[in-house]
PDB file of N, CA, C and O in Angstrom:
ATOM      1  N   UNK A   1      -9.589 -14.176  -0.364  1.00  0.00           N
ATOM      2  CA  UNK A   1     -10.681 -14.784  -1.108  1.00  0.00           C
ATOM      3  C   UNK A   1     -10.552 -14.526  -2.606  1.00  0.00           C
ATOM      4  O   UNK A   1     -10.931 -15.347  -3.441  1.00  0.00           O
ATOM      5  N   UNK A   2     -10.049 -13.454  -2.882  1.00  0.00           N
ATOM      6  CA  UNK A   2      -9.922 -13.051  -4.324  1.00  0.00           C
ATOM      7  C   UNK A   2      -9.155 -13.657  -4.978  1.00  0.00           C
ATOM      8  O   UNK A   2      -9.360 -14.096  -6.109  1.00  0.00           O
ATOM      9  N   UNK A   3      -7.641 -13.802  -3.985  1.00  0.00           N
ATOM     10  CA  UNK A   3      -6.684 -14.711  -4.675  1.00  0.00           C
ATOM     11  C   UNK A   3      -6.243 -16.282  -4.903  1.00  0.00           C
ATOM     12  O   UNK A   3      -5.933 -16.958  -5.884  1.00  0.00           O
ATOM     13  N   UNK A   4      -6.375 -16.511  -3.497  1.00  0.00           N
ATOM     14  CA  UNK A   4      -6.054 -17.801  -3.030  1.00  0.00           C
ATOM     15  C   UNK A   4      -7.196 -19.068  -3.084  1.00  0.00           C
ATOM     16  O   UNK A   4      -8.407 -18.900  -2.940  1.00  0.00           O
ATOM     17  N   UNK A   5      -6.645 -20.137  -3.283  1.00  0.00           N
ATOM     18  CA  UNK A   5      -7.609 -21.194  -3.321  1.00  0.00           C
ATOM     19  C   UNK A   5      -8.332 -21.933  -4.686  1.00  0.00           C
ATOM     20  O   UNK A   5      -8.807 -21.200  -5.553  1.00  0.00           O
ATOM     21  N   UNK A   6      -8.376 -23.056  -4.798  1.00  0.00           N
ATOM     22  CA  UNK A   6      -8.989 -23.832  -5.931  1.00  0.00           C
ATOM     23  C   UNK A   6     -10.086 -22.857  -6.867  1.00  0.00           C
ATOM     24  O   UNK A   6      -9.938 -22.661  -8.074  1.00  0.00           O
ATOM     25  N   UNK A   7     -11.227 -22.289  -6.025  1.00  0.00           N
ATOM     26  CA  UNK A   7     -11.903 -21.608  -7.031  1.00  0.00           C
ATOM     27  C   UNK A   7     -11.506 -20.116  -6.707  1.00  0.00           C
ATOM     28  O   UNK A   7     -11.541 -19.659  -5.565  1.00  0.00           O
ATOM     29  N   UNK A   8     -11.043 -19.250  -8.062  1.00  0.00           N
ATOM     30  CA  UNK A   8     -10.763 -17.589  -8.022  1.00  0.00           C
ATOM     31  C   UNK A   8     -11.968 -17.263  -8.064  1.00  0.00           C
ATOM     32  O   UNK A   8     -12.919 -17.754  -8.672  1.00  0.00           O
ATOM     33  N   UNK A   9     -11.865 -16.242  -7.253  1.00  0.00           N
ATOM     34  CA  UNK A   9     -13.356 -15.578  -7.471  1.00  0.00           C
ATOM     35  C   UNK A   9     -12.843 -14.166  -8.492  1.00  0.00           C
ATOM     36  O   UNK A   9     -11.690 -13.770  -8.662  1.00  0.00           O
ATOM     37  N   UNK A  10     -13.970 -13.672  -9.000  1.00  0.00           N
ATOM     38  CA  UNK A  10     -13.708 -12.509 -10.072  1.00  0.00           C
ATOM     39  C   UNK A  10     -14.356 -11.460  -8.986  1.00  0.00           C
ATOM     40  O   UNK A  10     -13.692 -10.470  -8.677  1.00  0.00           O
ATOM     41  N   UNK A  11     -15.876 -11.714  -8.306  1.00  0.00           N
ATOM     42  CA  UNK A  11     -16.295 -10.615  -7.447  1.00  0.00           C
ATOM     43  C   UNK A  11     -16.563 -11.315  -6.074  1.00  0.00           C
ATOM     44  O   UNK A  11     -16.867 -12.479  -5.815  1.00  0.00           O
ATOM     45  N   UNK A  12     -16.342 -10.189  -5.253  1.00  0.00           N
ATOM     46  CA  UNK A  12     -16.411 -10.152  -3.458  1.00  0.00           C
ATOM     47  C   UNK A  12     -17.650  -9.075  -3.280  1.00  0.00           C
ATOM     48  O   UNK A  12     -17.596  -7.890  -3.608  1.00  0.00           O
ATOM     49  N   UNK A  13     -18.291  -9.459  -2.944  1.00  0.00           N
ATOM     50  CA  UNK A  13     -19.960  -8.558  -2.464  1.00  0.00           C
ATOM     51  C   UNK A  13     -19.158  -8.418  -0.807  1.00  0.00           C
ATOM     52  O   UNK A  13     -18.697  -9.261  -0.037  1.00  0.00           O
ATOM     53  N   UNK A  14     -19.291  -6.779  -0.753  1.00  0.00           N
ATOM     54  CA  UNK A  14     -19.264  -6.364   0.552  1.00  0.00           C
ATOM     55  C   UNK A  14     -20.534  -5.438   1.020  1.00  0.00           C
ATOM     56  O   UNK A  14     -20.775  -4.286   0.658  1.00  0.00           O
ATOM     57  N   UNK A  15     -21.312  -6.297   1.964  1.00  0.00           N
ATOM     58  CA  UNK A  15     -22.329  -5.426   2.471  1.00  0.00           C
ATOM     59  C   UNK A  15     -22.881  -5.406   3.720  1.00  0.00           C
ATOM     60  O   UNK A  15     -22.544  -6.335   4.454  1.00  0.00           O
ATOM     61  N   UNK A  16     -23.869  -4.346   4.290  1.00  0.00           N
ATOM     62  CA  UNK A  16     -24.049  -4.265   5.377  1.00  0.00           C
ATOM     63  C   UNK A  16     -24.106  -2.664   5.590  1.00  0.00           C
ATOM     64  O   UNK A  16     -23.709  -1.838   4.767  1.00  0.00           O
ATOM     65  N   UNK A  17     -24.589  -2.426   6.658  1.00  0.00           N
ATOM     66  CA  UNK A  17     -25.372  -0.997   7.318  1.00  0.00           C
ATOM     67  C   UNK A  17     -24.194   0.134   6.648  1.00  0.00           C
ATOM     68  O   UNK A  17     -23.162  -0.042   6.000  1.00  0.00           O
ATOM     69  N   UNK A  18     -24.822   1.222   7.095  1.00  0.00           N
ATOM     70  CA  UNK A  18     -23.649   2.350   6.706  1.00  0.00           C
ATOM     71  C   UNK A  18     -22.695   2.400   7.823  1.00  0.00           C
ATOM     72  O   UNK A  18     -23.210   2.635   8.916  1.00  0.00           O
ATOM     73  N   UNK A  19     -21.653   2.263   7.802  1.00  0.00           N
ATOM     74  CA  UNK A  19     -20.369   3.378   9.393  1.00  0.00           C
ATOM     75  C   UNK A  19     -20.147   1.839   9.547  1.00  0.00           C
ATOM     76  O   UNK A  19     -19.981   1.460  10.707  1.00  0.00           O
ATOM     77  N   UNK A  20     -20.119   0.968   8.644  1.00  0.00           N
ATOM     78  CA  UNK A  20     -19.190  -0.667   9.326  1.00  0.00           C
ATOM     79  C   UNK A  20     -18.346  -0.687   8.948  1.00  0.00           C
ATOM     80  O   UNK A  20     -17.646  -1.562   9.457  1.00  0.00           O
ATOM     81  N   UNK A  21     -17.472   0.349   7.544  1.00  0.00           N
ATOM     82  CA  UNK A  21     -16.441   0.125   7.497  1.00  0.00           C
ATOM     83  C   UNK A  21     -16.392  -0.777   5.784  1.00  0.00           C
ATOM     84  O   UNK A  21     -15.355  -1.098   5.204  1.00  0.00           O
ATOM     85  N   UNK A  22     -17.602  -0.983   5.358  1.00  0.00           N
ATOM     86  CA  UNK A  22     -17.018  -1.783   4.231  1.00  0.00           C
ATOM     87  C   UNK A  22     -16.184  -0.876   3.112  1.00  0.00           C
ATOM     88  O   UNK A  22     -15.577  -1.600   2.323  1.00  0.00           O
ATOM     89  N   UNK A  23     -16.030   0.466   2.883  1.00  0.00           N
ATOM     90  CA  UNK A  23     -15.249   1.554   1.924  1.00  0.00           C
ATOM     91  C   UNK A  23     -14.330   0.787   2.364  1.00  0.00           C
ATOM     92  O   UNK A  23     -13.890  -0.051   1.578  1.00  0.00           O
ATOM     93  N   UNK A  24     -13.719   0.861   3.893  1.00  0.00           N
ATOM     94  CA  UNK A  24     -12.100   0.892   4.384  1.00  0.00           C
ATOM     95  C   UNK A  24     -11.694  -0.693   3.997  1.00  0.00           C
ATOM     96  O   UNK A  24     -10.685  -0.978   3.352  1.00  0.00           O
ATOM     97  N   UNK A  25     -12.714  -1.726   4.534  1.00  0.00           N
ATOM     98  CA  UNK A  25     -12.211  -2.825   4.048  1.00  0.00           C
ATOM     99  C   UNK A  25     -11.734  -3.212   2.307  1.00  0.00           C
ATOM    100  O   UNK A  25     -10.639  -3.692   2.011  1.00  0.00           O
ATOM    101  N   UNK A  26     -12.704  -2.913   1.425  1.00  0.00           N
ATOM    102  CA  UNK A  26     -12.804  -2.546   0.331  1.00  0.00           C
ATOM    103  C   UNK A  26     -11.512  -1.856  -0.533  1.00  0.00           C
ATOM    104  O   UNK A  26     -11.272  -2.193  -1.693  1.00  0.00           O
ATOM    105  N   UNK A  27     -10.767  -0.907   0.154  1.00  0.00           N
ATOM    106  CA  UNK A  27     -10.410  -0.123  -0.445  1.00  0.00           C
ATOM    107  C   UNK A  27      -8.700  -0.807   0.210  1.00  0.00           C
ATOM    108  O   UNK A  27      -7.739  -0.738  -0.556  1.00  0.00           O
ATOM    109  N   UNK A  28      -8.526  -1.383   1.545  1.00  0.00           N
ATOM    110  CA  UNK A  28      -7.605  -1.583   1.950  1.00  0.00           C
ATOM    111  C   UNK A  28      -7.219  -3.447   0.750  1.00  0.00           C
ATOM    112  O   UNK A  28      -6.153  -3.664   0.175  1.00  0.00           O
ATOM    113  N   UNK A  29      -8.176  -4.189   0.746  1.00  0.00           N
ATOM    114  CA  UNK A  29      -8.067  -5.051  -0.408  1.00  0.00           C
ATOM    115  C   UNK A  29      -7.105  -4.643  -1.566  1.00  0.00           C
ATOM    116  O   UNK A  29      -6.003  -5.044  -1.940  1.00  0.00           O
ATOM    117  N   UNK A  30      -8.083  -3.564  -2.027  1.00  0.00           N
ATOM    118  CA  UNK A  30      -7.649  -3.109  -3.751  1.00  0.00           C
ATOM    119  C   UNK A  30      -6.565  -2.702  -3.134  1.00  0.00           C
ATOM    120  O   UNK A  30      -5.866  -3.710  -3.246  1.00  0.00           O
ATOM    121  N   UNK A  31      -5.608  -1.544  -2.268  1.00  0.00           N
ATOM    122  CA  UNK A  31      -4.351  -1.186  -2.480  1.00  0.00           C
ATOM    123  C   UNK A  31      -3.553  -2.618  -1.745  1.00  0.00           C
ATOM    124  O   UNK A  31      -2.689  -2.340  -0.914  1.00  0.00           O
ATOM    125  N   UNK A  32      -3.792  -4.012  -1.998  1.00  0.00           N
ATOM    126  CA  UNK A  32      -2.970  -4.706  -1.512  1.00  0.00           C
ATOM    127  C   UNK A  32      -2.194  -5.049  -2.667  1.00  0.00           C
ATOM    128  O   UNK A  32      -2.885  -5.319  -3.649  1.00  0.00           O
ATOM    129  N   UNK A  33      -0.680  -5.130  -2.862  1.00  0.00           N
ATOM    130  CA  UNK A  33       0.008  -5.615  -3.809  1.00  0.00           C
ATOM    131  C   UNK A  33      -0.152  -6.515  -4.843  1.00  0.00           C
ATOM    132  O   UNK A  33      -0.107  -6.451  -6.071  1.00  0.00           O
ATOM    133  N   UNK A  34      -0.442  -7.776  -3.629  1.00  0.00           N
ATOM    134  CA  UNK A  34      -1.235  -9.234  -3.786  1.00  0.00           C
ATOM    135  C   UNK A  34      -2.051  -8.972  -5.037  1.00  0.00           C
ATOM    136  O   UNK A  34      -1.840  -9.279  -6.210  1.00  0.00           O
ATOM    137  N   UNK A  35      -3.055  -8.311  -4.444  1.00  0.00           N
ATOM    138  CA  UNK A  35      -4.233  -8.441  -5.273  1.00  0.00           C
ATOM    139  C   UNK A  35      -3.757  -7.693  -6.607  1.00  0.00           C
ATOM    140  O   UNK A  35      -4.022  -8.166  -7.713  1.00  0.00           O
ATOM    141  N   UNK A  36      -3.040  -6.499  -6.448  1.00  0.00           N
ATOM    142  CA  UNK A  36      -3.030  -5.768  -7.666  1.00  0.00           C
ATOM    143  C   UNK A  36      -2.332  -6.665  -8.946  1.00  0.00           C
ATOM    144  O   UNK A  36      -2.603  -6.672 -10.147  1.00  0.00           O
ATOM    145  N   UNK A  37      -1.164  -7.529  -8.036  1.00  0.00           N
ATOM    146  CA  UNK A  37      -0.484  -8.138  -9.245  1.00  0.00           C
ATOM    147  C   UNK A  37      -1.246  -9.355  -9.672  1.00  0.00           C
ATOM    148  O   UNK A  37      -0.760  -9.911 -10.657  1.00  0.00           O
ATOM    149  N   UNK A  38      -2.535 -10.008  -9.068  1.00  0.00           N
ATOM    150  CA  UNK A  38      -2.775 -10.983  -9.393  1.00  0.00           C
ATOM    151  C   UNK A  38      -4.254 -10.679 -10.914  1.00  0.00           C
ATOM    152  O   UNK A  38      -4.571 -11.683 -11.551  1.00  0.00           O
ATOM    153  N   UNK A  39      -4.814  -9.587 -11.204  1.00  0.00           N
ATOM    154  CA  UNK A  39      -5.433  -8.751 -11.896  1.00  0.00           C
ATOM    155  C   UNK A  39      -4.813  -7.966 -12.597  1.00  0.00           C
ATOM    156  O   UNK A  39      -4.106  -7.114 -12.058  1.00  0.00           O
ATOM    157  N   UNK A  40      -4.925  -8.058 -14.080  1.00  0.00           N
ATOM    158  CA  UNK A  40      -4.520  -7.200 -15.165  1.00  0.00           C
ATOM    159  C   UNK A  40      -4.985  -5.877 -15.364  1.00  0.00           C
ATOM    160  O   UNK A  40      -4.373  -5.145 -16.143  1.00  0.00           O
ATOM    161  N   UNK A  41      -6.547  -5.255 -14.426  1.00  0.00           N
ATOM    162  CA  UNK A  41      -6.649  -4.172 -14.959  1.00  0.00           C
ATOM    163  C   UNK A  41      -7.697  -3.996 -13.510  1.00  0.00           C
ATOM    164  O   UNK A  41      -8.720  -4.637 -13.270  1.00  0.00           O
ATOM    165  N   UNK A  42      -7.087  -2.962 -12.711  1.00  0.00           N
ATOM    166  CA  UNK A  42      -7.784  -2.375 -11.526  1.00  0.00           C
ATOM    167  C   UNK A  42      -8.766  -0.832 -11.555  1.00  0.00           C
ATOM    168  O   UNK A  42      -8.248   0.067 -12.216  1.00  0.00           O
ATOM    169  N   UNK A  43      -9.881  -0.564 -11.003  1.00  0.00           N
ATOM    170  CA  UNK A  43     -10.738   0.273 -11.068  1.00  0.00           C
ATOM    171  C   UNK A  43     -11.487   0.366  -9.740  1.00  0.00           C
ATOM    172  O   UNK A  43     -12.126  -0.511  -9.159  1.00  0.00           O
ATOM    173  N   UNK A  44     -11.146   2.243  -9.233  1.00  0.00           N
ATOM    174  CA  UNK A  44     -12.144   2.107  -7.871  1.00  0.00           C
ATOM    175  C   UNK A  44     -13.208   2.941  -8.541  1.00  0.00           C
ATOM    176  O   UNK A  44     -12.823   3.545  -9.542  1.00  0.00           O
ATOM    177  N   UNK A  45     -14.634   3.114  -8.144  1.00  0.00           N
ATOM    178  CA  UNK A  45     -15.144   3.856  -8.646  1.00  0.00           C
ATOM    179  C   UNK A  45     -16.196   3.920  -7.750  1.00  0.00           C
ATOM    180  O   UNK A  45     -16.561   2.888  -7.187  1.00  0.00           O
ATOM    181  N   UNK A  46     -16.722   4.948  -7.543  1.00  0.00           N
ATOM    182  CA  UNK A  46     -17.809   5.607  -6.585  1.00  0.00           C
ATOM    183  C   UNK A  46     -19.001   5.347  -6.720  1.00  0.00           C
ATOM    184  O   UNK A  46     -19.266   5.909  -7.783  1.00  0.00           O
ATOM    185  N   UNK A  47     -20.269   4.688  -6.228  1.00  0.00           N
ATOM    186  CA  UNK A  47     -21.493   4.641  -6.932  1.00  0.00           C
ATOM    187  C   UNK A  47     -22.573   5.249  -5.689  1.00  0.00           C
ATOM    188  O   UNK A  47     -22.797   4.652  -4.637  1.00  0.00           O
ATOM    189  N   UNK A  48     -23.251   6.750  -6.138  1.00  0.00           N
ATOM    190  CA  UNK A  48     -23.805   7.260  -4.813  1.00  0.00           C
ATOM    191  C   UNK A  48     -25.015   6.415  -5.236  1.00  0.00           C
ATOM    192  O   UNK A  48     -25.179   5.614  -6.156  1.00  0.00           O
ATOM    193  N   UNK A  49     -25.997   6.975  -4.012  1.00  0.00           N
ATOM    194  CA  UNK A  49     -27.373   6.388  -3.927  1.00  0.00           C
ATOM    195  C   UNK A  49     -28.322   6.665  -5.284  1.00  0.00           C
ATOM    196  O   UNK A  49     -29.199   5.872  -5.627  1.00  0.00           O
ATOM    197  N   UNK A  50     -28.094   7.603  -5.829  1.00  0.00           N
ATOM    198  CA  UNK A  50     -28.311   8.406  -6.953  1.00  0.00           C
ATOM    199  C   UNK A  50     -27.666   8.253  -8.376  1.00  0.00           C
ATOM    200  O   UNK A  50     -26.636   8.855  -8.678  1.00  0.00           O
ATOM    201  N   UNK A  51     -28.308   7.444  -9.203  1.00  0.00           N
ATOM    202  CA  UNK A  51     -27.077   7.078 -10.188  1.00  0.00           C
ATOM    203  C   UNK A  51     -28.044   6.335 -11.609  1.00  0.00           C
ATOM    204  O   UNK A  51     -29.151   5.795 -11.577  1.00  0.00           O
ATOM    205  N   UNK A  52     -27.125   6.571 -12.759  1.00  0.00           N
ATOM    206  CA  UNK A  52     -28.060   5.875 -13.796  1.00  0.00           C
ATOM    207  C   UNK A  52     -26.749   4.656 -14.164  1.00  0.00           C
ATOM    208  O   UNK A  52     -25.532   4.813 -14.070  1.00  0.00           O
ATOM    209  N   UNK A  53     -27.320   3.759 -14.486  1.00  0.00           N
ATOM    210  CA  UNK A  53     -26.673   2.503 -15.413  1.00  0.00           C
ATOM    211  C   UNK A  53     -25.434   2.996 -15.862  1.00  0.00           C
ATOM    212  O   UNK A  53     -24.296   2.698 -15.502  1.00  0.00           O
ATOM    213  N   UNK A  54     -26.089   4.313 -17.246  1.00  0.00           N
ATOM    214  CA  UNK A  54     -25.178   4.528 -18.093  1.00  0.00           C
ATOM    215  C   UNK A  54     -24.232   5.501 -17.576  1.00  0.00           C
ATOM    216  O   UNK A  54     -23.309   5.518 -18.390  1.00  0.00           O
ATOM    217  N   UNK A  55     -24.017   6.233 -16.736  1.00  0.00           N
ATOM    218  CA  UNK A  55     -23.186   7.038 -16.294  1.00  0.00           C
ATOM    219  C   UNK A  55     -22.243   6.220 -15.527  1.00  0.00           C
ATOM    220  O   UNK A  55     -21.047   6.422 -15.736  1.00  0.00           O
ATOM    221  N   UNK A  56     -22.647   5.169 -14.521  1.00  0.00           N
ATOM    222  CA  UNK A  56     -21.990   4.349 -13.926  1.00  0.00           C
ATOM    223  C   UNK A  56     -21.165   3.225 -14.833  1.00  0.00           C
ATOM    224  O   UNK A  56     -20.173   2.713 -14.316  1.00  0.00           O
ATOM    225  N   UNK A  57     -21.544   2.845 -16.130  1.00  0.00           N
ATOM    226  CA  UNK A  57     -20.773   2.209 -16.776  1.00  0.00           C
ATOM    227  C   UNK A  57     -19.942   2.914 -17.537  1.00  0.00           C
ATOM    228  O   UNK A  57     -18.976   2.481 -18.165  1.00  0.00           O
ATOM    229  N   UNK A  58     -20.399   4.194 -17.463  1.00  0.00           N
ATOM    230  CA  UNK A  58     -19.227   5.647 -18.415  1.00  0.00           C
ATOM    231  C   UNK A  58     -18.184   5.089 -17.298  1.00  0.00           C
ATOM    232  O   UNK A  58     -17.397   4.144 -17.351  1.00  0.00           O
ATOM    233  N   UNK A  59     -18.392   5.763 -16.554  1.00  0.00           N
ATOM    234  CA  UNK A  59     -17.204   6.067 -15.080  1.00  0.00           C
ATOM    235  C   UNK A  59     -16.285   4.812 -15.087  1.00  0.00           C
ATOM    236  O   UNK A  59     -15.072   5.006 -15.012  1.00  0.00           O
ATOM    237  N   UNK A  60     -16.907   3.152 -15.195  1.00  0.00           N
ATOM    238  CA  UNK A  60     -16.154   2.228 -15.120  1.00  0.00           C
ATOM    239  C   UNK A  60     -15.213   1.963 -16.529  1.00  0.00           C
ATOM    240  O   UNK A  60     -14.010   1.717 -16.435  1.00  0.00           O
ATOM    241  N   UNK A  61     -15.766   2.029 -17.563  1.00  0.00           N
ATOM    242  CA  UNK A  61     -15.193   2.260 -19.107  1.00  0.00           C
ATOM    243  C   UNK A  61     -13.953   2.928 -18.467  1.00  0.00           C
ATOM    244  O   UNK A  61     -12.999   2.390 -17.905  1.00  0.00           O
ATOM    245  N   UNK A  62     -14.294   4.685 -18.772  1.00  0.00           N
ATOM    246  CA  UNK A  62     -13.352   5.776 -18.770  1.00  0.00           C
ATOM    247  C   UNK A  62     -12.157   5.176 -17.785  1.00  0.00           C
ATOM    248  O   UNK A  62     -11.014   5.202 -18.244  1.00  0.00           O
ATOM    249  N   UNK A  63     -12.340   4.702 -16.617  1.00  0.00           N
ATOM    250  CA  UNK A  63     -11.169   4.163 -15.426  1.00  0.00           C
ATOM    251  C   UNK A  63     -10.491   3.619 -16.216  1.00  0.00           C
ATOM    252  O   UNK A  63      -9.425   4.227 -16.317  1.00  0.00           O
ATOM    253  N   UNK A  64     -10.566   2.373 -17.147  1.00  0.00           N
ATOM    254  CA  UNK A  64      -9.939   1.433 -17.554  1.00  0.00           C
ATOM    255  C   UNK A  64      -9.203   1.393 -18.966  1.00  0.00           C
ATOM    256  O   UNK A  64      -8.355   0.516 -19.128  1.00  0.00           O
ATOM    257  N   UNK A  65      -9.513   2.422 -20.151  1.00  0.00           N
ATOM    258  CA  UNK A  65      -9.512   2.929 -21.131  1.00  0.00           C
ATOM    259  C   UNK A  65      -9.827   4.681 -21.678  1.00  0.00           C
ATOM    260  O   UNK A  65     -10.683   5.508 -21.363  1.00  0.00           O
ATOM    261  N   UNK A  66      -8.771   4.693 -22.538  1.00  0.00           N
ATOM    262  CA  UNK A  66      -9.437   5.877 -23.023  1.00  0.00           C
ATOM    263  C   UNK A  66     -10.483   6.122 -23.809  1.00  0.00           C
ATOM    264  O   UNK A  66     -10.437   5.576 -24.911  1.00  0.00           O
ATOM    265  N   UNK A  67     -11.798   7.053 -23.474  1.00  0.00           N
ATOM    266  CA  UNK A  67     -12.574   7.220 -24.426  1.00  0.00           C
ATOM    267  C   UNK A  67     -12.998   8.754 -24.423  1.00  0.00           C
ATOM    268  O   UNK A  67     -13.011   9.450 -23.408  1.00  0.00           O
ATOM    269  N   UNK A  68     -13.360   9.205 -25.762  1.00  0.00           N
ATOM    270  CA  UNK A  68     -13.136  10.281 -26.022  1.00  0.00           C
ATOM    271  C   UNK A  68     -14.447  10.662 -26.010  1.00  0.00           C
ATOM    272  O   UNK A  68     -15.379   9.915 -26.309  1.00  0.00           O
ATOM    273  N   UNK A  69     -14.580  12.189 -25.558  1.00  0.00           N
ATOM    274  CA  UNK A  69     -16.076  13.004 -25.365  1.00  0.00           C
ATOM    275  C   UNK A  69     -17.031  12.282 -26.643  1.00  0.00           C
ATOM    276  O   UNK A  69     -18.178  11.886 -26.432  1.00  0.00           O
ATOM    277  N   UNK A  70     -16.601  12.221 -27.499  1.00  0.00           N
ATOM    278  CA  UNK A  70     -17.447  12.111 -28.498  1.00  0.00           C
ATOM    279  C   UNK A  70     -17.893  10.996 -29.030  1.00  0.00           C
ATOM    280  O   UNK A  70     -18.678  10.802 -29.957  1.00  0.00           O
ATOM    281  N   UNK A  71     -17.210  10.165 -28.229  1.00  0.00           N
ATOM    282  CA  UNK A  71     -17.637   8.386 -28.047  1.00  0.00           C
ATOM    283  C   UNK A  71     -18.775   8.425 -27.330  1.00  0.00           C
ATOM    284  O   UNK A  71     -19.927   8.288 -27.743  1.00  0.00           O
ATOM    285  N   UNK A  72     -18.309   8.663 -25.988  1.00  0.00           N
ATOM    286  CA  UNK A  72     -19.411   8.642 -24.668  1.00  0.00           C
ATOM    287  C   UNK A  72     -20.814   9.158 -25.078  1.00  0.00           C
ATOM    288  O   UNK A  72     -21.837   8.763 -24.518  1.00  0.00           O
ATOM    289  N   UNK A  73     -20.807  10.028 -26.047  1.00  0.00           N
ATOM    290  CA  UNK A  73     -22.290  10.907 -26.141  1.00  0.00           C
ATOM    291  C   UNK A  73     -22.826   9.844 -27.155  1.00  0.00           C
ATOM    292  O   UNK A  73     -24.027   9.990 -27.384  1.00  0.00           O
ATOM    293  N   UNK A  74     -22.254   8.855 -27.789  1.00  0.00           N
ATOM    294  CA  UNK A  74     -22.750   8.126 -28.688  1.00  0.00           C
ATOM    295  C   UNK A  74     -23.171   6.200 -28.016  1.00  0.00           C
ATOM    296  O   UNK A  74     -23.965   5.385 -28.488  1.00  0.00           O
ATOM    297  N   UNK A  75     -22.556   6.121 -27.211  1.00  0.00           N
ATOM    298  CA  UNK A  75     -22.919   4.811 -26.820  1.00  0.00           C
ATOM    299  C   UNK A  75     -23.983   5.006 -25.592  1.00  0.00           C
ATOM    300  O   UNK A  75     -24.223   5.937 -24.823  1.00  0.00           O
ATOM    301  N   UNK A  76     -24.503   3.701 -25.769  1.00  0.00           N
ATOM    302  CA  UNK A  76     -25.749   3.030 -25.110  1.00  0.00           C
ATOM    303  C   UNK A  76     -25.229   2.134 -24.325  1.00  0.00           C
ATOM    304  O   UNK A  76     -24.095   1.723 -24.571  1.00  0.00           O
ATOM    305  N   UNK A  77     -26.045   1.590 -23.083  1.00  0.00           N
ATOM    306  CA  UNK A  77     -25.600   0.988 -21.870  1.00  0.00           C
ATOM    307  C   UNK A  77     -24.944  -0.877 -22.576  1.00  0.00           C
ATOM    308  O   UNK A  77     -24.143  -1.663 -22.071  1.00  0.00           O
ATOM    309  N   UNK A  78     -25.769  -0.959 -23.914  1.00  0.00           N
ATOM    310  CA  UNK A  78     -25.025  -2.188 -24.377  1.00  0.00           C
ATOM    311  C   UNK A  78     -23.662  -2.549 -25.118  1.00  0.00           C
ATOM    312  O   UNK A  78     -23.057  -3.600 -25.332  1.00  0.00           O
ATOM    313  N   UNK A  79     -23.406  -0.898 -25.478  1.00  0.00           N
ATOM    314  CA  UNK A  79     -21.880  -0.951 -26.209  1.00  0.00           C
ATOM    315  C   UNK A  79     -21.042  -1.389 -24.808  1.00  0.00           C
ATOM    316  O   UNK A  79     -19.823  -1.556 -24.844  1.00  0.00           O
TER     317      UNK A  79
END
């Protein structure tokens, strides 16, 4: 779905109860070759039940780029 077909999709919503398996499906996707070479810049990242905006967009930033302690303490969820 990610790759193939007239329209690319950018996101795949996986959802449903806890213990179905969507981590494994999820995670077996992202380590597919396919997918990795067809995307310029890959990121897994954890989001518990418990979580703010801005920490969760730290975590996705930091995956993808370097940013330095002293950046992070300065940006807001719109930088």
């Amino acid at each position: 779905m990610l790759v193939e077909g007239e329209m690319k999709r950018l996101v795949v919503s996986i959802v449903g109860m806890g213990g179905l398996g969507k981590t494994t499906l999820a995670r077996k996707v992202y380590n597919r070759g396919d997918v990795k070479q067809y995307f310029d810049c890959l990121a897994w990242v954890y989001v518990s039940q418990e979580f703010t905006i801005r920490e969760l967009l730290l975590v996705i930033t930091t995956s993808v780029m370097v940013i330095f302690d002293k950046q992070k303490s300065k940006m807001d969820e719109s930088e």
